[in-house]
VEXDREN-2710 file (C-alpha; in Angstrom, 1 decimal):
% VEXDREN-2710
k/r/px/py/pz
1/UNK/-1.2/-2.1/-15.3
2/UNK/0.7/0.4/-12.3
3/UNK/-2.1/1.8/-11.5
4/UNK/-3.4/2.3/-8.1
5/UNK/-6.7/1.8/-7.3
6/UNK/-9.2/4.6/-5.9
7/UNK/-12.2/3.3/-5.8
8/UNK/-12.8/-0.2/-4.9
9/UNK/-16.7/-2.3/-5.0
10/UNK/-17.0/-5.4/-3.3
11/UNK/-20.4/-7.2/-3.7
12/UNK/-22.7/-4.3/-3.5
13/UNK/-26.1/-4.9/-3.0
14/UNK/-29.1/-2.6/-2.9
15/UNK/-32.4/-3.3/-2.1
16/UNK/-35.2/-0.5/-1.2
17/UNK/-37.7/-2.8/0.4
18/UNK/-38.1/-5.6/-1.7
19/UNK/-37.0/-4.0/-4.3
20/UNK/-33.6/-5.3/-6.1
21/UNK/-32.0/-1.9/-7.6
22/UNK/-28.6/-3.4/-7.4
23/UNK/-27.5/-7.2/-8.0
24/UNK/-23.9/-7.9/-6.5
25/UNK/-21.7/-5.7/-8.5
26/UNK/-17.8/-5.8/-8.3
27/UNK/-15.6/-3.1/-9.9
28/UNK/-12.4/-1.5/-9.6
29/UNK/-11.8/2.4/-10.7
30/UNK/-7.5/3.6/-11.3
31/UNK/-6.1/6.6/-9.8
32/UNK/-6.3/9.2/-12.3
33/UNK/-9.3/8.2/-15.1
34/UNK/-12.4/8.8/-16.4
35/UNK/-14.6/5.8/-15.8
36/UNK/-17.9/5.8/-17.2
37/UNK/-21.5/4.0/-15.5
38/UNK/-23.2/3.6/-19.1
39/UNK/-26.8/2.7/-19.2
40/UNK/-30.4/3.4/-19.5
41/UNK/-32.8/5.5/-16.4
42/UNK/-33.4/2.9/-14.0
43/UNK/-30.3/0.5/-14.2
44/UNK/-29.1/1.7/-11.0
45/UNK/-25.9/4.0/-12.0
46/UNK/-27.4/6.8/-9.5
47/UNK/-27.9/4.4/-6.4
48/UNK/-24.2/3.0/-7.1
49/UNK/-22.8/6.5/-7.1
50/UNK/-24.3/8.0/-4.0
51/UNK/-23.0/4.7/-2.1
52/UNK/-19.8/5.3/-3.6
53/UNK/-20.0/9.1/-2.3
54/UNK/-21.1/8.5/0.9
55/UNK/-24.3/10.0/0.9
56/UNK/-25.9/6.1/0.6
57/UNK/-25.4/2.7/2.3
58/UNK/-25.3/-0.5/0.5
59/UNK/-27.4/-3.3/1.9
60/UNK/-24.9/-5.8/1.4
61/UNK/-21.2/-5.9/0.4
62/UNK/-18.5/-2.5/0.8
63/UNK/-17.1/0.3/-1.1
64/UNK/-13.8/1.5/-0.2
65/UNK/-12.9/5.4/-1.4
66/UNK/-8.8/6.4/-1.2
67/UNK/-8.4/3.7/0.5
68/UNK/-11.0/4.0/3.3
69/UNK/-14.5/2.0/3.6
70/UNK/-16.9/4.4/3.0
71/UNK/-19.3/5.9/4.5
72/UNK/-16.7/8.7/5.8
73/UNK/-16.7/12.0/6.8
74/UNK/-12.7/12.6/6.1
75/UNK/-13.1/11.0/2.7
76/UNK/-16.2/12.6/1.5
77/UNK/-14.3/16.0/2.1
78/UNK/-12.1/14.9/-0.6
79/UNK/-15.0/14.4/-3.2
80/UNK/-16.6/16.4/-6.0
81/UNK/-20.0/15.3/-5.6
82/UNK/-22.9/16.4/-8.9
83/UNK/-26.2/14.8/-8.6
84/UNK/-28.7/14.9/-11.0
85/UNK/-31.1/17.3/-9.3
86/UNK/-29.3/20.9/-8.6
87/UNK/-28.5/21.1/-4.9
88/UNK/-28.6/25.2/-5.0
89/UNK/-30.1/27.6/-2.9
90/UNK/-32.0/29.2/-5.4
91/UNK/-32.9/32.9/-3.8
92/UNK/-28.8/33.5/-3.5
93/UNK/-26.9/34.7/-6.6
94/UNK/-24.1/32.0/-7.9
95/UNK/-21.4/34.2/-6.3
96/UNK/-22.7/33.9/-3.0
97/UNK/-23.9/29.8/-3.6
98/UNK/-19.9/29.3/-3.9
99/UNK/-19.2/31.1/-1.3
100/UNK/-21.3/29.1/0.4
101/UNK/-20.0/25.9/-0.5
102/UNK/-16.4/27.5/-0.5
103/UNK/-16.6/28.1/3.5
104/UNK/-17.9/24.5/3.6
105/UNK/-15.0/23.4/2.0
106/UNK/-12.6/25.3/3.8
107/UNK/-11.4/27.2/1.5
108/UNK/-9.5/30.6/2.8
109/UNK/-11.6/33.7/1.6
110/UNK/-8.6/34.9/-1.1
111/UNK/-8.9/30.9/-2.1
112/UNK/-12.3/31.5/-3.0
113/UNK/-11.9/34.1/-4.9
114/UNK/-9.3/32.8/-7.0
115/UNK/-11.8/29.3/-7.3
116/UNK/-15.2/30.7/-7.8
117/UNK/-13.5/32.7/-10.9
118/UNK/-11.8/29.4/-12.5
119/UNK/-14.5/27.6/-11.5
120/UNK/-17.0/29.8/-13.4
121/UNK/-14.8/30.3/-16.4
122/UNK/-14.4/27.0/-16.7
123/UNK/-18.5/26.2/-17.2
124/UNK/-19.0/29.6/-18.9
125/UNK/-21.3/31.5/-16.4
126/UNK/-18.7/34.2/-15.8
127/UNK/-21.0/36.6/-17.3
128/UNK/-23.7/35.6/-14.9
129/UNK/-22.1/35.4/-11.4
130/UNK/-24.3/38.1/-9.9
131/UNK/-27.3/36.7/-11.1
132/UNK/-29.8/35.2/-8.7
133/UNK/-29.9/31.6/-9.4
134/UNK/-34.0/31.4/-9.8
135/UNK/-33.0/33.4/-12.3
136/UNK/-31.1/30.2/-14.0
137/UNK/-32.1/28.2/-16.4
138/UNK/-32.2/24.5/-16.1
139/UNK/-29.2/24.5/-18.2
140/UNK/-27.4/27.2/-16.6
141/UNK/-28.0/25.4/-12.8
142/UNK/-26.3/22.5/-14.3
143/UNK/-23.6/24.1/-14.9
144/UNK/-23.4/25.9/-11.8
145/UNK/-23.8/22.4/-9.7
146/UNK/-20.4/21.5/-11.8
147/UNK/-18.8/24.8/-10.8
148/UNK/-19.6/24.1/-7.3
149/UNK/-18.4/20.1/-7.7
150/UNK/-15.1/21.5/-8.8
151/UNK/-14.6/24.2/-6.0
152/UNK/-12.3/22.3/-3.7
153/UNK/-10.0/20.6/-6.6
154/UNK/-11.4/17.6/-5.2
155/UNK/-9.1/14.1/-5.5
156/UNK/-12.4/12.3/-7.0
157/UNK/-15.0/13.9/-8.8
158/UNK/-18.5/11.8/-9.1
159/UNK/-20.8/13.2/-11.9
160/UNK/-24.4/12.3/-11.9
161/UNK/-25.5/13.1/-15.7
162/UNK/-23.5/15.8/-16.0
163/UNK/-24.3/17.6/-19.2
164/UNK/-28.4/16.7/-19.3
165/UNK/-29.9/20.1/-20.8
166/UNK/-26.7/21.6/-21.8
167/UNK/-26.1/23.0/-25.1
168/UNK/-23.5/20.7/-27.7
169/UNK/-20.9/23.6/-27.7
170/UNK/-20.6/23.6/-24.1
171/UNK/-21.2/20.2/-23.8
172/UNK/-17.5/19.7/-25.3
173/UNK/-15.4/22.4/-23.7
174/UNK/-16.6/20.4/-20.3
175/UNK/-15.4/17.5/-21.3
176/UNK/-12.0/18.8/-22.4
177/UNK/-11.7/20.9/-19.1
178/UNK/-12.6/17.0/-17.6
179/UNK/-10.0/15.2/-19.4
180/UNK/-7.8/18.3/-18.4
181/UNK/-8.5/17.5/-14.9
182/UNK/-7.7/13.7/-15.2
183/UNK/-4.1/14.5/-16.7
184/UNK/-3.8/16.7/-13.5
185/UNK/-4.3/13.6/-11.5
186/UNK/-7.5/13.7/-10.9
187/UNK/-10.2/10.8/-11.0
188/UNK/-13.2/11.2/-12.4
189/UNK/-16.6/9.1/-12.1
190/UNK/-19.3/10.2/-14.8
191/UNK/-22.7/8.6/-15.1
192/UNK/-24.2/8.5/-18.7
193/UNK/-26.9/7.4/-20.9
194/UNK/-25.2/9.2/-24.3
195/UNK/-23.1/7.1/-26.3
196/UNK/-20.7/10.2/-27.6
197/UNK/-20.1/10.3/-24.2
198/UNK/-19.3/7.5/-22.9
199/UNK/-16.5/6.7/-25.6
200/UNK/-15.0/9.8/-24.0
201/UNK/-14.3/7.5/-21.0
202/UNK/-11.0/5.6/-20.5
203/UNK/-13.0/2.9/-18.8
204/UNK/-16.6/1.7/-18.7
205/UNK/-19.2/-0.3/-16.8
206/UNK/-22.3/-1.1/-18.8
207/UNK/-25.2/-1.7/-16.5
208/UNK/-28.6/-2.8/-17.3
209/UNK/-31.9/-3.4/-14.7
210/UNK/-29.3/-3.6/-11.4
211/UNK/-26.8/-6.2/-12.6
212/UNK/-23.5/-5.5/-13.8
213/UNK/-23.3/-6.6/-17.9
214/UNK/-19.6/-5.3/-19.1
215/UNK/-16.6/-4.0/-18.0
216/UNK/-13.4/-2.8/-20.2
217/UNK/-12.5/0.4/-22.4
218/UNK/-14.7/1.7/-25.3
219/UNK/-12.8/-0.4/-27.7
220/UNK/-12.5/-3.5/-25.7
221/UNK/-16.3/-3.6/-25.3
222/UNK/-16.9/-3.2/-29.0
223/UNK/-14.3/-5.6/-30.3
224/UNK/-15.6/-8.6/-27.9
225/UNK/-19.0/-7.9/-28.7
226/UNK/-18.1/-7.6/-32.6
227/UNK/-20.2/-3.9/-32.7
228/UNK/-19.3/-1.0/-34.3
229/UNK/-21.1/1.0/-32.1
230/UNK/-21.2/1.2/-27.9
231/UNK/-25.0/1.3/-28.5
232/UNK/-24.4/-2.2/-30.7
233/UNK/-22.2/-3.6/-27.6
234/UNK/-24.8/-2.8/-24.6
235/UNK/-27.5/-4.4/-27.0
236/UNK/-25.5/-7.4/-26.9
237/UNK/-24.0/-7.6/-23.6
238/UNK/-27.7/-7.0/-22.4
239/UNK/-28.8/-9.8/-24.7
240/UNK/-31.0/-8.0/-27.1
241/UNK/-32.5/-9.8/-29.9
END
């Protein structure tokens, strides 16, 4: 395939003390799609993603972002970063929590403008951009944490259960504006534990208890494993009776 690579995993192994949270895993993500981390709380998807960002070292073996071994400062300018606990300063209103992460960014003030009203459109809180954000819903801060991933039109965007406590409606106007994004030559890294989801993704990694257990598209994994289902194909990749 002519694909470029733009994120590269070689080896990676975590431990937190002696505790194994990721077993040696090896993948490659393209230039320009979706690829999915599929599996259940605990498998180590959120560890592999914050080394992949930046924000987390592997014990052993390297991560390479754009080209560059990460951790790095350039690079993680370049990256939409959503982790599953809200990052928000809670006493500001959503306006001025973009602004914030706006001037972080860099982004000129008419820039910000123009973003923080796309970016708000985009995850429906237009209506509630004066609103102080303890004022949120867990729902609603959710959506905001997307707004603020998307703020810089970042190269890679890294999703840490994006769409946990968000109603279905909404749930699938996000995932078209993602796809959107992707044609736009964007590439996007989404964590997941929902199935619906997941077959969303042009590419997936099923993980299970550290250890990397499959690696191919939606319908790849279900035609090698004989399932109609993604839920059937985990089960047997992970060697459920």
């Amino acid at each position: 395939m002519a694909f470029s690579s733009c994120i590269t995993v070689n080896n990676v192994t975590k431990n937190f003390g002696k505790h194994n949270v990721l077993n040696d895993i090896s993948l490659g993500i393209q230039n320009a799609e979706i690829f999915g981390l599929l599996g259940p709380s605990g498998a180590g998807k959120t560890t592999l993603v914050k080394i992949i960002a930046g924000i987390d070292t592997a014990t052993t073996g390297n991560v390479s972002v754009l080209g560059t071994e990460m951790p790095n400062l350039e690079i993680m300018k370049r990256i939409g970063y959503m982790a599953q606990s809200d990052a928000l300063y809670e006493e500001l209103t959503a306006k001025e929590n973009l602004e914030f992460f706006g001037r972080i960014y860099g982004l000129k003030r008419t820039q910000r403008r123009q973003r923080i009203a796309e970016v708000m459109d985009i995850v429906g809180l237009t209506e509630d951009l004066n609103k102080k954000v303890n004022k949120y819903s867990g729902g609603m801060k959710r959506r905001l944490s997307l707004a603020a991933a998307l703020l810089h039109r970042p190269e890679l965007l890294i999703l840490d259960e994006p769409t946990v406590g968000i109603d279905p409606v909404l749930r699938k106007s996000i995932w078209q504006e993602l796809e959107t994004l992707r044609e736009q030559g964007t590439t996007i890294l989404v964590t997941t534990h929902v199935m619906d989801e997941a077959d969303k993704c042009q590419r997936l990694a099923m993980l299970r208890d550290g250890k990397l257990i499959a690696v191919g598209t939606p319908s790849e994994l279900k035609e090698s494993s004989s399932s109609t289902t993604l839920e059937e194909a985990f089960l047997t990749y992970g060697g459920a009776e």
